[in-house]
C-alpha positions in Angstrom: 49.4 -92.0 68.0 53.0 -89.7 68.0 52.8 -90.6 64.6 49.8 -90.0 63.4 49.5 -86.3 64.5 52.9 -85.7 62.8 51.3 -86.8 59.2 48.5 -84.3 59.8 50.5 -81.4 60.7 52.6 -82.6 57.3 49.3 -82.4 55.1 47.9 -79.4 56.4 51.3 -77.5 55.8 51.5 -78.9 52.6 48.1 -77.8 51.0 49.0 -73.9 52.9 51.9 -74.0 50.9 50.6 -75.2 47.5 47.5 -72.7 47.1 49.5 -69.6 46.6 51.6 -71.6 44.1 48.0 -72.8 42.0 46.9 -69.1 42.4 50.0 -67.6 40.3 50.2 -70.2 37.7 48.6 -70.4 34.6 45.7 -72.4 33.4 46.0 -74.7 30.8 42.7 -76.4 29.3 42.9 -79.7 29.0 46.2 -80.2 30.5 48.4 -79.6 34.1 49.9 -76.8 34.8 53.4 -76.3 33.9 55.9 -75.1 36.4 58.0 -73.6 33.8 55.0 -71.2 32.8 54.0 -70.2 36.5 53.9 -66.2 36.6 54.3 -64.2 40.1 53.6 -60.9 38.6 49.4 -59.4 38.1 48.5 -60.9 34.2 48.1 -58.3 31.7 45.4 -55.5 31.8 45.1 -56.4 35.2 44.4 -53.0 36.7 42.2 -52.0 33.6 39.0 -53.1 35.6 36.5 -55.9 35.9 35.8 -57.6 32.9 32.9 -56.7 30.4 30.2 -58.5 31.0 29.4 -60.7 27.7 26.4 -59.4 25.6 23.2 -62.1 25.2 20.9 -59.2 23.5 20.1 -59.0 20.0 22.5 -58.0 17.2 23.0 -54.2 17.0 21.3 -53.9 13.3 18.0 -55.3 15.4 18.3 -51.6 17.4 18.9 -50.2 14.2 15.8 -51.1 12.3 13.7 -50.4 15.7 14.8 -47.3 16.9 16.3 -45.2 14.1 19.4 -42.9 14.8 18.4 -39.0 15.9 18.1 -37.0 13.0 18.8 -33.6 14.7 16.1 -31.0 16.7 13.6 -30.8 13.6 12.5 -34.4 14.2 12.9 -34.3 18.0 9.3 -33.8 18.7 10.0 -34.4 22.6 13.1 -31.9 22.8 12.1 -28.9 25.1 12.9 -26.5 22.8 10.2 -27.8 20.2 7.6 -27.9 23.2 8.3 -24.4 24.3 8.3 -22.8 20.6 4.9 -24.9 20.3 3.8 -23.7 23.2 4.6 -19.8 22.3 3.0 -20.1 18.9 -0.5 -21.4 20.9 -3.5 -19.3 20.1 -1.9 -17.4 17.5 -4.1 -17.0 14.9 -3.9 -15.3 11.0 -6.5 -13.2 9.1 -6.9 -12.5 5.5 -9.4 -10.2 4.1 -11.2 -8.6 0.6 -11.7 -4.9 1.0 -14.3 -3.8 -1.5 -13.5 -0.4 -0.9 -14.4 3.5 -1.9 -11.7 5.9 -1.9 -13.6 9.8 -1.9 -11.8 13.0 -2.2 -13.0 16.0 0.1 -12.4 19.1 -2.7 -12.2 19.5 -6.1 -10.5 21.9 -8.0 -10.7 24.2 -11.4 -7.5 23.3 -13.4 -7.6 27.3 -14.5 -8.1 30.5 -13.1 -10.2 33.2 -13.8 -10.0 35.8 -16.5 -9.6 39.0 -16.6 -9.7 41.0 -20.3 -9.7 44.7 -21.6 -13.0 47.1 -22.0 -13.7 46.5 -24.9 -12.6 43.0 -25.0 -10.1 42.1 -28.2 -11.5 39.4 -30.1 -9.2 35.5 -30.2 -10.2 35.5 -26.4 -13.0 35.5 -24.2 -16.1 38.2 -24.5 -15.5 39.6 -20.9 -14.1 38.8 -17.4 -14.9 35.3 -16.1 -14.7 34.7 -12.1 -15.9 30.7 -12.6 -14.1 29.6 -16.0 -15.6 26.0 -14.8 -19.4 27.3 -15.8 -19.3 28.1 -19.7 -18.1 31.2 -20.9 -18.0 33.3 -24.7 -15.2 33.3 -26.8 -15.1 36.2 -29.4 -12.6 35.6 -32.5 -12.6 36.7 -36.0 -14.9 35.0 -38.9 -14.2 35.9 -42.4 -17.0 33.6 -43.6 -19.4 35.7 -41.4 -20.9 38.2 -44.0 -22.6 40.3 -41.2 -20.1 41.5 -38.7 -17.4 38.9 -39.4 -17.1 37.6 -35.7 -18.1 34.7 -34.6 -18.7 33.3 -31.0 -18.4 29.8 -29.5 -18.3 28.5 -25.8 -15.7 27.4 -23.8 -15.1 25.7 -20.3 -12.5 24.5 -18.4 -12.7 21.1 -16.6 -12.6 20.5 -12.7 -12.1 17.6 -11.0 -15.1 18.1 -9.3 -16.8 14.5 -9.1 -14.2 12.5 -9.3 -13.9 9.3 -7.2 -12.7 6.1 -6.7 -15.7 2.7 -6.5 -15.1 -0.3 -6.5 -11.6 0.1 -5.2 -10.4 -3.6 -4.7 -7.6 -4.9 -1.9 -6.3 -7.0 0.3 -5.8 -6.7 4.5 -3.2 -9.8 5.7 -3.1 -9.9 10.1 -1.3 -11.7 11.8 -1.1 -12.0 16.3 1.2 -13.7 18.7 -0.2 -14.1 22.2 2.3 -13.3 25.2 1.9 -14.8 28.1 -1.7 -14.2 28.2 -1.4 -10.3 29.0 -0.7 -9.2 25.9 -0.3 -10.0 21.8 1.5 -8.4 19.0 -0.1 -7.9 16.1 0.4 -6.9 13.1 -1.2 -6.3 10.1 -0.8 -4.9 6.0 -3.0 -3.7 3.6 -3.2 -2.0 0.0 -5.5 -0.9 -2.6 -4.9 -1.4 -6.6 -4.5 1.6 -8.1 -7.2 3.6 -8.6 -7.9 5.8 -12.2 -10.6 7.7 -13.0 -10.9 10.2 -15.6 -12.4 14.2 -15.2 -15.7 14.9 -15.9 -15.6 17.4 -18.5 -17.7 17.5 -21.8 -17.1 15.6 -24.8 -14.9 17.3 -27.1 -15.6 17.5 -30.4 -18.9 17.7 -30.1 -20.9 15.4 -31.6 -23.6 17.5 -32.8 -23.7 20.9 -33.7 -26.9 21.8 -32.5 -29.4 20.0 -30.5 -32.3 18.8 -32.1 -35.9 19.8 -32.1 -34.9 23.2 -29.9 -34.3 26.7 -31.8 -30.6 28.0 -31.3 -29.4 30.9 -29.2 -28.6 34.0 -30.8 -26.3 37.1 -29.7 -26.8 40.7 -30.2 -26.1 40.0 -33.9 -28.8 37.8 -34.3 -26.2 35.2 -35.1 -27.3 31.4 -33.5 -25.0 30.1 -30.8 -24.2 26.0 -31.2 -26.8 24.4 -28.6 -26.1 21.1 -26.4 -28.2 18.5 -25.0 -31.2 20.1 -23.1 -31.4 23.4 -24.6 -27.7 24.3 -23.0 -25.0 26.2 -25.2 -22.7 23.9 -26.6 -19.0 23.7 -25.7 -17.0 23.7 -28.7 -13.7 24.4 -26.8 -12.3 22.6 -23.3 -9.4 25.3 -22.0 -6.7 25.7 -19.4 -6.0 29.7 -18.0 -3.4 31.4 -16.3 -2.8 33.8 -14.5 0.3 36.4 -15.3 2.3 37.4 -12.8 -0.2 35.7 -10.1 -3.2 38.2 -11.0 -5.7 37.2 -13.4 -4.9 37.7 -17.3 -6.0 36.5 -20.7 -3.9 33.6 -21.1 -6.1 30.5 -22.4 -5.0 27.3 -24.2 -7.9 25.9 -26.1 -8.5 22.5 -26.8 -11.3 21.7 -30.1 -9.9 18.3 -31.1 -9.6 16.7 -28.2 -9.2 16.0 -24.1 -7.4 13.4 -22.5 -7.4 12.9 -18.5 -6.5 10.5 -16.0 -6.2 10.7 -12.0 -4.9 8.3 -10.0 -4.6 7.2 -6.3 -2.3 4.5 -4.8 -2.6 3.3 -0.9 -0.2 1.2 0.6 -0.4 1.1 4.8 0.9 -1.5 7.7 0.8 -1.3 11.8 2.7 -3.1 14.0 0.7 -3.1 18.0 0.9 -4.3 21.3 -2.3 -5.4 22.4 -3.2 -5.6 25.9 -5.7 -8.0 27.7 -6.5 -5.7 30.0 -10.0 -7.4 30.1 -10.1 -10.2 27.7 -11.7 -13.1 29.7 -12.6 -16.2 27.5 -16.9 -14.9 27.1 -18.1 -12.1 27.6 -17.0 -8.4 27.2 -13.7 -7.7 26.5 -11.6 -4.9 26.4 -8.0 -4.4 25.2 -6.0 -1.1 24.7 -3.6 -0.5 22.0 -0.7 0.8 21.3 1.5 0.8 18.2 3.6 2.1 14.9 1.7 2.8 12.1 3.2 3.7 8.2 1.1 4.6 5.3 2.1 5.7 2.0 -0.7 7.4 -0.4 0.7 8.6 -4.3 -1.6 11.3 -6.2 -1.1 11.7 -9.5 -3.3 13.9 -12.3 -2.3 14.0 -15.8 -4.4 16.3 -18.6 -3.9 17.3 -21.9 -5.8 18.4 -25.2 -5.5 18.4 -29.3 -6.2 21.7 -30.7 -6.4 21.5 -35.2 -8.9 24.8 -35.8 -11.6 22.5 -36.8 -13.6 25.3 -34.6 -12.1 27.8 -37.1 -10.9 29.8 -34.1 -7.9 31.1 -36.2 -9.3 33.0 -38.9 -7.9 31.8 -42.7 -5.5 29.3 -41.0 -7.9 26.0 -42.1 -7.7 22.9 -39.9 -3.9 21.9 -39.4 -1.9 19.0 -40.3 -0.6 18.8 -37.3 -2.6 19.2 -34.0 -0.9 21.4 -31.6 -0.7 19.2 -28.3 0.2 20.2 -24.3 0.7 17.8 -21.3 0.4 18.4 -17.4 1.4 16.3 -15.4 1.7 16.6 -11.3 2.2 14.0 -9.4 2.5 13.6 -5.5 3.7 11.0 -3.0 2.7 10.8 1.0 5.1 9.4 3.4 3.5 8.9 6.8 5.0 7.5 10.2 2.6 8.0 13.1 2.4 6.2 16.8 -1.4 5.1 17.3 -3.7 4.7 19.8 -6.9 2.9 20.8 -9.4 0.5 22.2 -10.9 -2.6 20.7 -14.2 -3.8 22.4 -15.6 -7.0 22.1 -18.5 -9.3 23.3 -18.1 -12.5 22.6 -20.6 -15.7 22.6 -19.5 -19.8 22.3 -20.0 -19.5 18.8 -20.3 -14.9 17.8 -18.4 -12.7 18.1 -18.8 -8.5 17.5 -16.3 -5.8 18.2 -15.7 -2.4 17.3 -11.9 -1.3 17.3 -10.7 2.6 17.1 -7.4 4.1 16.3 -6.3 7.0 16.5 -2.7 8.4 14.9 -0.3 11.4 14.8 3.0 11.7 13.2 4.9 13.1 10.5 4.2 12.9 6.7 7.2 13.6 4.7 5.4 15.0 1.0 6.9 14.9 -2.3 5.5 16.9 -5.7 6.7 17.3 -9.1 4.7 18.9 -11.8 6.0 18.4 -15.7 4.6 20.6 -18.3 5.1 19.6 -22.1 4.6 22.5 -24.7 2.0 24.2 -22.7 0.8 27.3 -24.1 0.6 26.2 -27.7 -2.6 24.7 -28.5 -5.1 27.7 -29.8 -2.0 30.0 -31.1 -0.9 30.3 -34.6 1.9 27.9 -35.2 5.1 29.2 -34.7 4.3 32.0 -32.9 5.0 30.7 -29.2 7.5 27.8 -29.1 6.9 26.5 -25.1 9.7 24.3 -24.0 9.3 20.7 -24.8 9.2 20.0 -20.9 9.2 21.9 -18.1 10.0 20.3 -14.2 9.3 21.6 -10.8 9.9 19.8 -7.5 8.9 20.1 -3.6 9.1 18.9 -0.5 7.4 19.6 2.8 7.2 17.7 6.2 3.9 18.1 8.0 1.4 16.5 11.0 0.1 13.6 10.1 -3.0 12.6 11.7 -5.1 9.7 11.3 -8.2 7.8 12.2 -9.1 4.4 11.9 -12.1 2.2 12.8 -13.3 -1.3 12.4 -16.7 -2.4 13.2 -16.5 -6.5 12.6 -18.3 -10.5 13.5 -17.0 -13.2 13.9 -18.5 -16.5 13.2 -16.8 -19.4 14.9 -16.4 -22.4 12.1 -14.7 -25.0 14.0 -12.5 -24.9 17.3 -9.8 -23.3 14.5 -11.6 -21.2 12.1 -13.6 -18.3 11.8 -15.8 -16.5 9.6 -15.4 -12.7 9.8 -17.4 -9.9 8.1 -17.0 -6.3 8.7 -16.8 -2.5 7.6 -13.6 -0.2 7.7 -13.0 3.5 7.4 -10.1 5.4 7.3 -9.6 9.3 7.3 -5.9 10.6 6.4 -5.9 14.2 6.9 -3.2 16.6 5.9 -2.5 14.7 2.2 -0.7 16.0 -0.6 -3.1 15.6 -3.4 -2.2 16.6 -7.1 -5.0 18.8 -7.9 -4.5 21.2 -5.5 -0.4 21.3 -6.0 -0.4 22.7 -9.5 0.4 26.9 -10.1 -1.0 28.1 -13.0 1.0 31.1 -14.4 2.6 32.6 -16.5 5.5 35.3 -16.0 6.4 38.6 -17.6 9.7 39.1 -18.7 10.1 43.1 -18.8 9.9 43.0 -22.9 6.0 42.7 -23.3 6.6 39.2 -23.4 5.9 36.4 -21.3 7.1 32.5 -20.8 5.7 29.6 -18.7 5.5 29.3 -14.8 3.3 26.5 -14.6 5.3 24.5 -11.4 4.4 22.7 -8.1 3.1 24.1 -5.3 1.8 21.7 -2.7 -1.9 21.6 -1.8 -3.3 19.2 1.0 -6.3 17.7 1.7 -8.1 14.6 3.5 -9.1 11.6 1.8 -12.0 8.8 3.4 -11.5 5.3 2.5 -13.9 3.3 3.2 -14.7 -0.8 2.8 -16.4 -4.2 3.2 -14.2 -6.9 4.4 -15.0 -10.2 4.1 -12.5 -13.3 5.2 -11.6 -16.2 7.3 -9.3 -16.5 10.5 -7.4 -19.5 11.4 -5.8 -19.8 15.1 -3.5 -22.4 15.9 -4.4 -24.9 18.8 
């Protein structure tokens, strides 16, 4: 029994001291340990952590083909920048629209002045004074081929720019609006005209008959028969430009027999930048939304007139027609800078599928005006060559700064499409008061020089009027969703 206990006290002993021994060696497979190979320090990478757990998923080129690699924030439709630039661009919408348009001048202007002459008046000029030189007038000048008093008469005007106009003006109006936070938008919006041209309306020159046919000619107190025009009126046989001398009226008159050349142009070019507010804007119904904004328009002006005088009209007695036509040029041209802070209210009732507003603006600023007027040998054409040698061209420039106000208004529908589109139809008219126009910035004169002669003065001098343009606009709308 002694004996017995004492072996079991032996084996338990023994297997308490072996375990720490099998714990430090090192396993061999398929063999025993070696004693020579038993290691009482931690293995290596010991405190490196747990192990990696081994990978039983499919190869990485499987991921690869199934969920490609990011390709940056332009292709990250879930990033939240994307959602929130997507979300700031909702119910923005863009407009484009045809203007068939009418651009209509408020004056007009005689491109002269009156005349004043001697009692009795000399002949190469006109029979007496003339307060309208736009209605016709007599011209008295010597005829050597007139066997009864040797003086013979024709009629001369000189053109306006009375019914000139600008139809069927044709441009384009771009919008585009950027809701914020549903209590306002920006807006903004361009628009221009192609330029405009339109010639004076003055008779045609030569004329193309000399008298008119079927009706018995005027005579003057010489019982010699005046040239006759269509319906019985006197026949122009000159077109003319006068001048004053020394500002008062004089005898100065350029004469034109061969020919008359015109052109006047306009150019408009606006944009607006607002802040819209939704100060009642509900989805239906009536809406309205004050406004408030930076508007810039820029308007050009420009008149250009000349004539051709060769004495077919025999005006200079024994001279015969010329080789070469005597010629003049004016030219003025203006240009309209505006900058002006608007006002206004857009009203609107609006149905599931119509819409119809009215929208008016009203602005003030400043309007920064430039002229020039060119002259090319001016008071030649009618004179006997060689006796008045005008420079070949003559310049003048101005500049003014003035109030600039405006008014705009827009009476529009709106046809809703689809949930996107929209049909729109509408009429616009615009007032720019205060304009530079080139008609009225021209001085004619002519200046003494002490010596009994005189030399050009013909310059800018800035005129301003109002111009109306008005249009029907037709285009589409598309807002984003």
């Amino acid at each position: 029994m002694n004996v017995r206990v004492q072996f079991d006290w032996i084996i338990a002993i023994t297997l308490l001291a072996g375990g720490p021994c099998w714990a430090q060696s090192q396993y061999v497979p398929g063999g025993q340990t070696n004693p020579a190979t038993i290691q009482y320090l931690p293995p290596e990478n010991y405190y490196q952590g747990p192990p990696v757990a081994p990978n039983f998923g499919p190869p990485p080129s499987l991921y690869a083909e199934l969920l490609p690699e990011d390709r940056g924030f332009a292709f990250d439709h879930d990033s939240r920048r994307d959602l929130n630039f997507g979300q700031m661009l909702r119910g923005s919408w863009l407009r484009l629209e045809y203007l068939q348009g009418y651009l209509q001048r408020s004056s007009s202007r005689v491109l002269g002045t009156p005349i004043h002459v001697g009692d009795p008046a000399p002949l190469g000029g006109p029979a007496q004074d003339v307060v309208d030189v736009s209605n016709q007038f007599l011209l008295l000048f010597a005829d050597s081929t007139d066997l009864v008093d040797g003086i013979s008469g024709a009629y001369a005007q000189v053109p306006t720019t009375d019914g000139v106009s600008w139809h069927h003006a044709q441009g384009m109006r771009a919008s585009f609006g950027i809701p914020i936070l549903d209590v306002a938008s920006v807006e903004t919006s361009f628009w221009g005209y192609a330029n405009q041209s339109a010639e004076l309306n003055a008779p045609a020159i030569p004329a193309a008959s000399q008298y008119a046919p079927g009706i018995p000619p005027l005579e003057d107190d010489n019982n010699v028969p005046f040239p006759l025009g269509p319906h019985g009126t006197n026949l122009t046989t000159f077109l003319a430009t006068t001048l004053t001398t020394d500002g008062v009226p004089g005898s100065r008159i350029m004469l034109y027999d061969a020919g008359f050349a015109s052109r006047y142009e306009a150019r408009l070019k606006a944009g607006s930048i607002d802040l819209v507010l939704n100060w009642k804007a509900p989805e239906l119904g009536w809406r309205m939304q004050p406004i408030i904004g930076y508007r810039h328009e820029q308007y050009g002006d420009h008149l250009a007139f000349g004539g051709a005088f060769d004495n077919r009209s025999g005006f200079l007695d024994g001279v015969g027609i010329l080789a070469t036509p005597q010629t003049n040029l004016i030219d003025s041209n203006v240009v309209n800078q505006r900058d002006q802070i608007q006002f206004g209210l857009r009203n609107e009732l609006a149905t599931r599928f119509f819409t119809i507003g009215v929208q008016e603006k009203f602005a003030l600023g400043s309007n920064v005006v430039h002229g020039s007027v060119l002259t090319s040998n001016l008071r030649e054409p009618g004179t006997i060559p060689g006796s008045l040698d005008d420079p070949a061209l003559t310049s003048s420039f101005q500049r003014r700064v003035v109030v600039a106000p405006t008014f705009d208004l827009d009476v529009y529908a709106k046809i809703r499409m689809t949930q996107w589109m929209n049909f729109r139809v509408g009429y616009s008219l615009i007032v720019m008061s205060n304009l530079g126009v080139a008609d009225e910035s021209i001085r004619f004169n002519e200046v003494s020089d002490g010596l009994g002669g005189t030399s050009p003065d013909v310059g800018v001098n800035l005129g301003f009027r109002h111009r109306v343009v008005s249009a029907l606009t037709v285009g589409g709308e598309i807002i984003l969703p």
